[in-house]
C-alpha positions as CSV (number, residue, x, y, z in Angstrom):
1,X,16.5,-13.1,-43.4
2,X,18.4,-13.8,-40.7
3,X,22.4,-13.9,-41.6
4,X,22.7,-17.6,-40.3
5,X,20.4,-19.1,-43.0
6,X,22.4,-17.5,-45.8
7,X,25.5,-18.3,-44.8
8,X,24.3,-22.1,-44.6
9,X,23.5,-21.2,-48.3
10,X,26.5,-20.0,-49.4
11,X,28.5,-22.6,-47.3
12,X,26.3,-25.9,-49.1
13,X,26.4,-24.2,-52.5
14,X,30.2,-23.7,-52.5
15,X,31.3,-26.9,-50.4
16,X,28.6,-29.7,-52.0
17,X,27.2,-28.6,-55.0
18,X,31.0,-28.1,-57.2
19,X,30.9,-31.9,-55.7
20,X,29.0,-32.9,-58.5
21,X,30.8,-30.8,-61.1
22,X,34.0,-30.2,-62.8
23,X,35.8,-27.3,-60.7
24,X,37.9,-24.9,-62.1
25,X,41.1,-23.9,-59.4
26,X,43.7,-21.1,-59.9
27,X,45.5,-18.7,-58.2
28,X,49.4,-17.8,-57.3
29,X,52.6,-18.3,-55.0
30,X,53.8,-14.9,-53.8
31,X,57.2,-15.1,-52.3
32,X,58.6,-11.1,-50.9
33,X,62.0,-10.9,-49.3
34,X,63.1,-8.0,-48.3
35,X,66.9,-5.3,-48.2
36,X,67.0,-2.9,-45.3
37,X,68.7,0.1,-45.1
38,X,71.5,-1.6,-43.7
39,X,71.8,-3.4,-47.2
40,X,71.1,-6.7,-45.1
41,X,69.0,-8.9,-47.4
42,X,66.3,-10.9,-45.2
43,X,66.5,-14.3,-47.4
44,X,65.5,-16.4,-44.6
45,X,62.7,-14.3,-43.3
46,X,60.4,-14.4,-46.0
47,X,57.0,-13.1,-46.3
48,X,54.7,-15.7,-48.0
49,X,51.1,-15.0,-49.3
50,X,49.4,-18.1,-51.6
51,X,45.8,-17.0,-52.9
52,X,43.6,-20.2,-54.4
53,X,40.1,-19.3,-56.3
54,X,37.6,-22.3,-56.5
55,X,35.0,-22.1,-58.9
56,X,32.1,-24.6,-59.5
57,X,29.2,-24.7,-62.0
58,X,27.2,-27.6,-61.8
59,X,24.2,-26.9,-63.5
60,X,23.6,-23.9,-65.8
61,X,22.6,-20.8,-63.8
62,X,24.2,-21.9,-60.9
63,X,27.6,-20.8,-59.9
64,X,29.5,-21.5,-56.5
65,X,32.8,-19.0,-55.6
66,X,35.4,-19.2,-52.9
67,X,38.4,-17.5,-52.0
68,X,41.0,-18.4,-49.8
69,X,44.0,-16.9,-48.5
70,X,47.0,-18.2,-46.5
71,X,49.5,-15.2,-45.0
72,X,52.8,-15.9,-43.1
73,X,55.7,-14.1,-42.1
74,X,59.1,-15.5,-39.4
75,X,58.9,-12.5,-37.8
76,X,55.7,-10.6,-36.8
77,X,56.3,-6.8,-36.3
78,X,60.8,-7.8,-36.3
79,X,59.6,-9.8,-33.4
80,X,61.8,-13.1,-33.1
81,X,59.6,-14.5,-30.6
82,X,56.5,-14.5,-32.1
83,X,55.5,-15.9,-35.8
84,X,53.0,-14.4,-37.9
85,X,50.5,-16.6,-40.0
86,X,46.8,-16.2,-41.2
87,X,44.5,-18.5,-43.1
88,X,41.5,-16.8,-44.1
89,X,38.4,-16.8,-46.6
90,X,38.5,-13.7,-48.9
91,X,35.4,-14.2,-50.9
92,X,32.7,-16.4,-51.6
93,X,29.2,-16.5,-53.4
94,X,26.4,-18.4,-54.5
95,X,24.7,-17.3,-57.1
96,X,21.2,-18.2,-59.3
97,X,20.4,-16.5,-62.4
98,X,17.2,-17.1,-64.5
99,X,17.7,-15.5,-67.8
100,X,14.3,-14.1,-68.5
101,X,14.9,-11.4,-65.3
102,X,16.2,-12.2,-62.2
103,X,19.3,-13.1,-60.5
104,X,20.3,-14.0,-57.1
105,X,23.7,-13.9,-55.1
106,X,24.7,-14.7,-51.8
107,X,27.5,-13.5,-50.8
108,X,30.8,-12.8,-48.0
109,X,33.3,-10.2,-48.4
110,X,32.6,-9.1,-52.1
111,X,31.9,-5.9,-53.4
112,X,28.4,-6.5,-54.8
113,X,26.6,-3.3,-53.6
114,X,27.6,-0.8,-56.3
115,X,24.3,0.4,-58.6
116,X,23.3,3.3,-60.6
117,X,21.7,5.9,-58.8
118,X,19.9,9.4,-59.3
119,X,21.8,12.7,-58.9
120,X,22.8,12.3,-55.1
121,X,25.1,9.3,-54.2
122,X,22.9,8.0,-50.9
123,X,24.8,4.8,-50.7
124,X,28.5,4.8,-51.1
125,X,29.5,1.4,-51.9
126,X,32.6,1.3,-49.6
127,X,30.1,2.3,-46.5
128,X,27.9,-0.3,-47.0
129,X,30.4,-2.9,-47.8
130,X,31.7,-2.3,-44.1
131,X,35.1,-1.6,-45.0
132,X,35.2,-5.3,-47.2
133,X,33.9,-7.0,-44.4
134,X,30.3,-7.5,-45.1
135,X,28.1,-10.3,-46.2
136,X,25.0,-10.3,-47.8
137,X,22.1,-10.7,-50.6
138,X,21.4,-9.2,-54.0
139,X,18.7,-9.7,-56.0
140,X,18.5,-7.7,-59.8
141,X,15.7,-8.3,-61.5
142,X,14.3,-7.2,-65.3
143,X,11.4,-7.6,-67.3
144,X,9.0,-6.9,-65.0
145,X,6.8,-5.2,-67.0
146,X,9.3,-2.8,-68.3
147,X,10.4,-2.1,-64.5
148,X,14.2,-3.2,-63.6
149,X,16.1,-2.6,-60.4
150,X,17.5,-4.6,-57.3
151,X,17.7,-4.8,-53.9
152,X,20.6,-5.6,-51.3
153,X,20.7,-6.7,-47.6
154,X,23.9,-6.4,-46.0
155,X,24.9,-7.2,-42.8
156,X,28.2,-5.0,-41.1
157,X,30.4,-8.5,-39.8
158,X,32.8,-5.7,-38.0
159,X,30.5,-3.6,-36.7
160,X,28.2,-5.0,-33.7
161,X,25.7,-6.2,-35.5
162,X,24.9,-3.3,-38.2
163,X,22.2,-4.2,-40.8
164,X,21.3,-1.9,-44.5
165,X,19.1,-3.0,-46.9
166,X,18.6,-0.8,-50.2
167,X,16.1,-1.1,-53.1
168,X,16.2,0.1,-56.5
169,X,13.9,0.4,-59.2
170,X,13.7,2.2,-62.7
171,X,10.8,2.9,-65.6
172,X,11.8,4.0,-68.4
173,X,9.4,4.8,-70.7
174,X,8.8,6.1,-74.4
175,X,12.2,4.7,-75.8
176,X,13.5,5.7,-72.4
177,X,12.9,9.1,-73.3
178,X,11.8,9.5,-70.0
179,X,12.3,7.7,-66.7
180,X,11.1,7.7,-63.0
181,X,13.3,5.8,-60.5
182,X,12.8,5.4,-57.0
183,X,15.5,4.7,-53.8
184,X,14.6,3.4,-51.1
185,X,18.0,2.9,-48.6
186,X,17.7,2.0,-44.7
187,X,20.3,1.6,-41.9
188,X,19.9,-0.4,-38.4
189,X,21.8,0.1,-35.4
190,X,21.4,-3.2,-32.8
191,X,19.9,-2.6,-29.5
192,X,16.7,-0.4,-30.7
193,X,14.3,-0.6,-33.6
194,X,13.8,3.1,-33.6
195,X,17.3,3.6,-33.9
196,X,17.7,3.5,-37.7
197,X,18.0,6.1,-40.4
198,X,16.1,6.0,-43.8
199,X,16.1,7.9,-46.8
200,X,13.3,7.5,-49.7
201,X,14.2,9.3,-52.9
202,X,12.4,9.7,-56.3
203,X,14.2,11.0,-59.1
204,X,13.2,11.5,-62.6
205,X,14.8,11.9,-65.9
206,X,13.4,13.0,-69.4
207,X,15.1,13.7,-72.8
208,X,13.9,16.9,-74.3
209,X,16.0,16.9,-77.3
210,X,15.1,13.5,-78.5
211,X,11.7,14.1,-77.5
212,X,10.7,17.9,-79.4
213,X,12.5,17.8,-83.2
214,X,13.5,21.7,-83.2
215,X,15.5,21.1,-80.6
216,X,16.9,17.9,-81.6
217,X,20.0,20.3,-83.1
218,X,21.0,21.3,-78.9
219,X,21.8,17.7,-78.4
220,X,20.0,15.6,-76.5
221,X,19.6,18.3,-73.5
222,X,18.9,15.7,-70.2
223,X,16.9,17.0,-67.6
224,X,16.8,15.3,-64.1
225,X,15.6,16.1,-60.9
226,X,15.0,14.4,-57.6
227,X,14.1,15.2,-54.6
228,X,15.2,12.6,-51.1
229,X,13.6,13.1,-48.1
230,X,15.7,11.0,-44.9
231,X,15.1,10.4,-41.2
232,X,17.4,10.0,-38.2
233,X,17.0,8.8,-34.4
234,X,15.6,11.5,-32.6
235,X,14.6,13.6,-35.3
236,X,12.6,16.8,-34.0
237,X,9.7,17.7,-35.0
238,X,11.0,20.6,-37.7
239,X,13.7,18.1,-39.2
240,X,14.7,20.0,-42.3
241,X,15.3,17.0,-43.4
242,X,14.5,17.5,-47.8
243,X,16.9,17.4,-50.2
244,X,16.6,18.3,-53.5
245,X,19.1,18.7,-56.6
246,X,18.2,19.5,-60.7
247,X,20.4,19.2,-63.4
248,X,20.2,19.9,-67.4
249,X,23.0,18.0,-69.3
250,X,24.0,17.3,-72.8
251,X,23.0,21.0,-73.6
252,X,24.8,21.6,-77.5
253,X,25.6,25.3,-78.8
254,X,27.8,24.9,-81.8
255,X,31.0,23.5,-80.5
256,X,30.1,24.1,-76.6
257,X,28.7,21.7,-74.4
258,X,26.8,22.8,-71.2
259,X,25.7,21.1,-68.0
260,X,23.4,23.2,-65.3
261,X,22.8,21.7,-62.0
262,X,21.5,23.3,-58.6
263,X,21.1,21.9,-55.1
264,X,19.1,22.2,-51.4
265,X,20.2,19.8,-49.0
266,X,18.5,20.2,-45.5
267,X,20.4,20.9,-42.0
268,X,19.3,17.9,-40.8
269,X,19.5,15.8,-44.1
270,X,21.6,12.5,-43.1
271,X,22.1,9.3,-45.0
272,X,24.0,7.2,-42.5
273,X,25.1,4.7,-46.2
274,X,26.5,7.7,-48.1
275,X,30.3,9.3,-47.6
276,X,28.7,12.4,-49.1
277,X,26.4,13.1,-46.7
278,X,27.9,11.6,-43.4
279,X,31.3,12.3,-42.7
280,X,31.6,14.0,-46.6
281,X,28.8,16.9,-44.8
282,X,27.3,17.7,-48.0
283,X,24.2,18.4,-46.0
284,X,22.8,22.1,-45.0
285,X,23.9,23.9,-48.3
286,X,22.1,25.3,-51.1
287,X,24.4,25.6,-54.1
288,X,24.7,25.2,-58.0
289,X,27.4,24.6,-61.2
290,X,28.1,25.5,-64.5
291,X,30.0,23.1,-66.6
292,X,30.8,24.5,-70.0
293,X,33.2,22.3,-72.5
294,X,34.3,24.0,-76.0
295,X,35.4,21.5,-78.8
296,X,37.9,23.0,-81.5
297,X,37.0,21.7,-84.9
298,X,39.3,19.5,-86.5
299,X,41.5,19.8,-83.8
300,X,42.4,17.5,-80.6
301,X,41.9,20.6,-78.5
302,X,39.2,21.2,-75.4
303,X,38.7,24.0,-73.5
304,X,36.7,23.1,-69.9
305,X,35.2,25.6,-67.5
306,X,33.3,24.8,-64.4
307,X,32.3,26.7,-62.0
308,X,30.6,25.8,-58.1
309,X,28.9,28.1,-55.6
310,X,27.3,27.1,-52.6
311,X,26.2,28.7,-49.2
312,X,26.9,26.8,-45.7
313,X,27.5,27.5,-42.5
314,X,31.0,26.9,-41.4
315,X,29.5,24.1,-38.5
316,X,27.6,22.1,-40.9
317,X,26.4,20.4,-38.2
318,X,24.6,23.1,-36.5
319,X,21.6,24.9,-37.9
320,X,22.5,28.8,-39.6
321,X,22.6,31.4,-36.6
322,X,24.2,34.6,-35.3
323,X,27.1,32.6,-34.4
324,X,27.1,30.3,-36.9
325,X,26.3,32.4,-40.3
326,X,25.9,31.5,-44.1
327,X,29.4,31.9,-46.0
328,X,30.1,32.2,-49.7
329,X,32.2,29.3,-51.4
330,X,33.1,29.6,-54.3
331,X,35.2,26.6,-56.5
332,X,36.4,27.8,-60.1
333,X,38.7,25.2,-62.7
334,X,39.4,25.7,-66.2
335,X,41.2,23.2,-68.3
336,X,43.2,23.0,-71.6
337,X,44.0,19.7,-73.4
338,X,46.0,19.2,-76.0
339,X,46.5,15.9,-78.2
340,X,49.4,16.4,-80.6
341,X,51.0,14.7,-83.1
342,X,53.6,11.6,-82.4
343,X,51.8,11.3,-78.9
344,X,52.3,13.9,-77.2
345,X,49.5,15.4,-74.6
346,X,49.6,18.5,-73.1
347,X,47.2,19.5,-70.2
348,X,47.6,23.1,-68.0
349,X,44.7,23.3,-65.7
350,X,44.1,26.5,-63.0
351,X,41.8,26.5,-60.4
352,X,40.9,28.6,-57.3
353,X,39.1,28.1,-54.0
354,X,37.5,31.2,-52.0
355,X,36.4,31.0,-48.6
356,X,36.1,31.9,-45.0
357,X,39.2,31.1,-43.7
358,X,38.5,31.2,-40.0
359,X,42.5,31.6,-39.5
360,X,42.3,35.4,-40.6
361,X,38.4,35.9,-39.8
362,X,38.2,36.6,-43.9
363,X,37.7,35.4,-47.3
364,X,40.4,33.8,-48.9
365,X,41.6,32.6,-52.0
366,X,43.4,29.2,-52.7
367,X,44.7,29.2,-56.2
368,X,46.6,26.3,-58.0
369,X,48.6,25.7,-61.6
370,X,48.5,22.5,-63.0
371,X,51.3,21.6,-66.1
372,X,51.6,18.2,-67.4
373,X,53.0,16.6,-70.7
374,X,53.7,13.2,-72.0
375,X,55.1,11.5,-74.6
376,X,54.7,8.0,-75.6
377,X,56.2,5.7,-77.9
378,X,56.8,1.3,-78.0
379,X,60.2,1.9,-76.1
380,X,58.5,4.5,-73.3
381,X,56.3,6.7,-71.8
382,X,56.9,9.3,-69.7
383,X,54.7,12.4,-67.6
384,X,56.3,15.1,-66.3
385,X,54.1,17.8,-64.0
386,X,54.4,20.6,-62.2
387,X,51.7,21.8,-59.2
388,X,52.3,25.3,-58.0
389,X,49.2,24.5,-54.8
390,X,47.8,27.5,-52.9
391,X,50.4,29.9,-54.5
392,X,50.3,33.6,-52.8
393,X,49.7,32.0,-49.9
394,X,51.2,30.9,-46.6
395,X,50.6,27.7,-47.4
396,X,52.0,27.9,-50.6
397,X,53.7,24.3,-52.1
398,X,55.7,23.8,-55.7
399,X,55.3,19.7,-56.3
400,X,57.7,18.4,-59.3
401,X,56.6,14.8,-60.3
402,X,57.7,12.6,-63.4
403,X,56.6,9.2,-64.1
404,X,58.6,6.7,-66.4
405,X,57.0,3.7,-67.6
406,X,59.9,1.9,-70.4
407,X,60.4,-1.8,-72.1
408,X,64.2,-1.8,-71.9
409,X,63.6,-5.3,-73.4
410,X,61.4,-7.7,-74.5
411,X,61.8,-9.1,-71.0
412,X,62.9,-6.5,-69.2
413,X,60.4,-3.3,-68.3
414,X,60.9,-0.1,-66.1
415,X,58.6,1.5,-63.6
416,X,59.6,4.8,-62.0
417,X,57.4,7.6,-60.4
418,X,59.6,10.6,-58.4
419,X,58.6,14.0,-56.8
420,X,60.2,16.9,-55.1
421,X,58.0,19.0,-53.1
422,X,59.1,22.5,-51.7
423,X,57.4,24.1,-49.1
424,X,58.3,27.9,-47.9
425,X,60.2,26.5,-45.2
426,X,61.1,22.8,-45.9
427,X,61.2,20.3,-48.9
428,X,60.6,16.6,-49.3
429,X,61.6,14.1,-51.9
430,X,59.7,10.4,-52.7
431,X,60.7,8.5,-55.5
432,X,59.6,4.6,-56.2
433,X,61.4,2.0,-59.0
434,X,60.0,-1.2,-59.9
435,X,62.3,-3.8,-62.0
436,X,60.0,-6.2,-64.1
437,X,61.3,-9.6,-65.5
438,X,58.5,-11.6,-67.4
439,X,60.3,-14.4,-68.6
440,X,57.1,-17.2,-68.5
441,X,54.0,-16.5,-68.9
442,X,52.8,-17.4,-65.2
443,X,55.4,-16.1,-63.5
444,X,56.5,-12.3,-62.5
445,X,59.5,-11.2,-61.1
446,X,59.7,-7.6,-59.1
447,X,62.3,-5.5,-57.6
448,X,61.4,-2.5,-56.1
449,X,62.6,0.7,-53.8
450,X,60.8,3.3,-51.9
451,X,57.1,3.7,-51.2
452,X,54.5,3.7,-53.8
453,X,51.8,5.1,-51.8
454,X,53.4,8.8,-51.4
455,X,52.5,9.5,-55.7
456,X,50.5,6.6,-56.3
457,X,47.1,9.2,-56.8
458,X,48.4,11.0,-59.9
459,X,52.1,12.0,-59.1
460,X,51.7,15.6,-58.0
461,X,48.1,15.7,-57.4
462,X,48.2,13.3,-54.5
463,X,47.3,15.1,-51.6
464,X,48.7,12.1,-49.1
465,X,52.3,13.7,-50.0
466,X,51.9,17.2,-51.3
467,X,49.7,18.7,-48.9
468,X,51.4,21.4,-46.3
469,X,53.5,20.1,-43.4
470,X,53.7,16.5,-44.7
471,X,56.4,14.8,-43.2
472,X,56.9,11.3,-45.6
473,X,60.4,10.2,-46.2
474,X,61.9,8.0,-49.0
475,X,61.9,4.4,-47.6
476,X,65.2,2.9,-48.1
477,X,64.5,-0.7,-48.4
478,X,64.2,-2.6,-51.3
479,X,61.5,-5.9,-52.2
480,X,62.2,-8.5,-53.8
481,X,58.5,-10.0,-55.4
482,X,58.5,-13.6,-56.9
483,X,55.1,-14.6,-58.3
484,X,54.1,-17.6,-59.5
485,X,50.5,-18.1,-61.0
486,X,48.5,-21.4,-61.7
């Protein structure tokens, strides 16, 4: 369809049809002023952000959505001259549901293309969503027959006129005891219609626990497979282009729970909609893993093993050759978690990496230790961790990270998250404090200092900050939030 016709529909559904019924409106007042280092507070320069959400249902199964935002700022980029303001439409949709099996949406700027999918992710839901900026249709339908799935159509706003349309369907059968599902995902670049890239996958999935009674005692042991074949612009005529991954799950053995899995995925295997096999380059390695939990009886105790293997040449995108051999990878990780009494956790993790590091023309290993424990009570919680990343190496980095979360009063709450980082020849500090006042209900007050982003990913196992030669520093400002909801 073209993308004119649907936006006409999602413009008359939201715009007339709430016309004709009550509409729900909410949203907040966000007022941020700002303390630079030079402890000079920015009162009359503030930054201004008010959000309103407008939702209409005027008959049943019918539902009309629409976000809007308006952004403003005195100074743009400490500019004087030049003032910064935007008015803009976040979201909006339209959407149709029958209750006896299908539903329909269309939709601008939402998130609506995540779905279950077989072993392989071949559409990543933040690639086809063109970085938030798509629009779209989805359709999800049930009870046809027993067959359920659905099928998207998105158009890339940002991206010169970039089209993807995906469909998914599933059948389970026998109690769902077994299932066969099918994806079919493709990608259009404007200016050619040969210039696309497809991928058809069929994937499969059968309970042989549930299904064979002696057996029933090993859990419900899962077996799926499913095998994708894609094709690009310009594709020769020996594309390589298969992939194929198997995997047994929910394998029981007294107290130990396994999970087998093995994988081919062709040199020339793309999906242009999927992270993993686009800029990720999971493509041209054949590789498996061996998942292996061990529950202690009676106790809050598990032990977890997994182990990875694959084979790839270190120029993924170039078939194997003479200069471009096969090398061994190997990924190892073992866990131990610990639930005690008075909640208190206790997790120690190690893991190593081995490959060729083409640096020393050898195999390496990358080893890391992993300590964490926390304690929790009403008044707080707090985590304190230590990383010790690529130890015995030249790249070797000690990360110290605690995180304080604490309801100094039935008002008042504190937020704190800091780190030290050493490096063999440097070291690096980041911490970040957040003040909460909730005195009404609609209304929250913050004050904060530093940058959030630097531990934001788990303290010390964000990679942003503790990753060799990182150069962050602590910002030294502090915000001032005021937020008012309605």
């Amino acid at each position: 369809m073209n993308i004119k016709k649907y936006i006409f529909i999602l413009l008359f559904a939201v715009a007339v049809l709430p016309a004709f019924a009550s509409v729900k409106i909410e949203g907040y007042y966000e007022n941020i002023t700002t303390i630079d280092g030079n402890l000079r507070w920015k009162m009359n320069e503030p930054h201004n952000n008010l959000e309103l959400r407008f939702l209409g249902t005027p008959y049943s199964g019918i539902e009309a959505y629409l976000k809007f935002r308006a952004e403003s700022d005195k100074f743009l980029n400490n500019d004087r001259a030049e003032r910064y303001t935007i008015y803009d439409m976040l979201e909006a949709h339209a959407k149709f549901r029958w209750d006896k099996g299908l539903e329909f949406i269309a939709f601008s700027r939402e998130n609506r293309f995540w779905f279950s999918q077989g072993l392989m992710e071949l559409v990543s839901q933040w690639t086809i969503n063109d970085g938030g900026n798509a629009q779209g249709i989805r359709t999800d339908f049930w009870n046809f027959w027993k067959i359920y799935g659905k099928a998207i159509h998105s158009d890339y706003s940002q991206s010169g006129g970039e089209d993807a349309n995906v469909l998914r369907w599933n059948l389970p059968l026998f109690s769902d005891k077994f299932r066969i599902s099918s994806t079919l995902a493709r990608k259009d670049w404007a200016g050619s219609d040969q210039n696309f890239n497809t991928v058809v996958s069929t994937d499969a999935y059968f309970s042989l626990g549930r299904t064979v009674p002696f057996l029933k005692r090993f859990g419900d042991i899962g077996c799926a497979a499913e095998i994708v074949k894609s094709r690009i612009p310009d594709e020769s005529e020996n594309p390589k282009n298969l992939a194929i991954e198997a995997e047994m799950r929910n394998i029981r053995i007294s107290n130990i729970e396994l999970k087998l899995s093995y994988r081919n995925i062709g040199e020339n295997f793309r999906s242009y909609l999927s992270n993993d096999y686009d800029q990720g380059q999971k493509f041209n390695e054949q590789g498996f893993n061996i998942n292996a939990s061990y529950f202690f009886p009676t106790k809050a105790i598990n032990l977890t093993s997994s182990y990875d293997e694959y084979r790839a040449p270190l120029n993924r995108a170039f078939p194997q050759s003479r200069t471009n051999p096969m090398y061994r990878c190997q990924d190892w990780y073992n866990e131990l978690y610990i639930e005690f009494i008075h909640d208190v956790r206790y997790k120690v993790y190690y893991k190593y990496y081995r490959s060729w590091d083409i640096n020393y023309d050898s195999y390496k290993i990358y080893p890391t230790l992993f300590n964490e424990i926390s304690f929790e009570d009403y008044f707080a919680k707090v985590r304190l961790q230590f990383r010790w990343k690529d130890f015995g190496t030249p790249y070797e980095i000690q990360a110290f990270g605690v995180e304080l979360n604490a309801n100094l009063s039935e008002k008042w709450k504190l937020y704190m998250r800091a780190m030290n980082v050493n490096e063999i020849s440097e070291s690096r500090q980041t911490v970040f404090v957040q003040m909460q006042y909730h005195a009404f209900s609609n209304t929250d007050f913050f004050i904060e200092f530093g940058n959030p982003d630097d531990s934001n990913d788990d303290l010390t196992n964000d990679d942003d900050f503790v990753n060799f030669n990182a150069t962050q520093e602590i910002n030294k400002q502090i915000k001032a939030y005021l937020k008012v909801y309605f």
